[in-house]
Every structure is written in structure tokens, then in C-alpha cells.
C-alpha positions as CSV (number, residue, x, y, z in Angstrom):
1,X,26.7,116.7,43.3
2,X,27.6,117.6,39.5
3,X,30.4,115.7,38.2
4,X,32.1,116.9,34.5
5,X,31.6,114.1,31.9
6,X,33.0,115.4,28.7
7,X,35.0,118.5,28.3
8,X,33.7,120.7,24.8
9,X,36.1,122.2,22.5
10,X,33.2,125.5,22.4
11,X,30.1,126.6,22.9
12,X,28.2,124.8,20.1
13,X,29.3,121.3,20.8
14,X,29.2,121.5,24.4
15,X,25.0,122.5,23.7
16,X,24.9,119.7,21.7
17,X,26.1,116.9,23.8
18,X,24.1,118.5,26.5
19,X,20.9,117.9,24.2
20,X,22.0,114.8,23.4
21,X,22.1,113.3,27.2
22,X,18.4,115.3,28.1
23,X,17.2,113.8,25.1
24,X,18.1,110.0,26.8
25,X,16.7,111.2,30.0
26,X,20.3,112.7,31.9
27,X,20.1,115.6,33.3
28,X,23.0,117.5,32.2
29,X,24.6,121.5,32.6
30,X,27.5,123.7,31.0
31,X,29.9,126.0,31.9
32,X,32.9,127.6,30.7
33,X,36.2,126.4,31.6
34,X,38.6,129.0,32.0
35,X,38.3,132.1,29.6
36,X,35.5,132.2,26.7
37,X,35.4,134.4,24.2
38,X,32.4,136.6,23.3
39,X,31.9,134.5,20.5
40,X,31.7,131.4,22.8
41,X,35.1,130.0,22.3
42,X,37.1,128.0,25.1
43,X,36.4,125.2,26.7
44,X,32.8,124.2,28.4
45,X,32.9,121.5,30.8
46,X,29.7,118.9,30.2
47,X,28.2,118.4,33.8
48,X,25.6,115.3,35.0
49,X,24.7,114.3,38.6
50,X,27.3,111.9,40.2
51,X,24.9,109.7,40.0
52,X,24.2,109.5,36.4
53,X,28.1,109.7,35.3
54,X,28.3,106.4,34.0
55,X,25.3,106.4,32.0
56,X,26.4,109.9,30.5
57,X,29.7,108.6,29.9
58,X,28.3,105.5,27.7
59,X,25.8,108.1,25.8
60,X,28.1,110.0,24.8
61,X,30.9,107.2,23.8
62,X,27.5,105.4,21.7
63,X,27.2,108.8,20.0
64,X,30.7,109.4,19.3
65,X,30.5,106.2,17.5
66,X,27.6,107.1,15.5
């Protein structure tokens, strides 16, 4: 089951968090969250498998930090 990890302010940063958890081995997914724009502006929601939350979670707190 997909489980949202991170909600994305747009389009661009939601791709980029996404590339960042494949790159560490997490599967990970998008999609909108509401209304987007046809520029890609709204919300995306970040998606892993349930069982891979956690891990996602601390990837993405690590590269906040960063």
C-alpha cells in the first residue's frame, strides 16, 4: 500500500524529492493534491510503500538538513 511521506509545495520539488529517495534505493510516486495548474502548481503528495515510510521519512529529514 502507498503511504504519502512528504507533501510538495509544486511540481519541481515534489520530482526532486522523489529522485532523491530512488536515488537511496525507495521506491517513491507523485500526484497532485487537489487542483494543479497547467504550469504544475498545487500541491503533490510524495508517496513510498508502507513499508519503506520510515526510511523515506529519515531521507528526506537528512536532506532537509543538508
Amino acid at each position: 500500500m502507498w503511504t504519502v511521506v512528504y507533501i510538495a509545495s509544486n511540481r519541481a520539488q515534489a520530482e526532486m524529492y522523489k529522485n532523491v529517495l530512488c536515488t537511496e534505493g525507495v521506491l517513491a510516486n507523485i500526484r497532485p493534491a487537489g487542483l494543479v495548474s497547467a504550469m504544475g502548481d498545487g500541491l503533490y503528495e510524495i508517496l513510498v510503500l508502507e513499508s519503506e515510510a520510515n526510511e523515506a521519512h529519515s531521507i528526506l529529514c537528512q536532506h532537509a538538513i543538508r
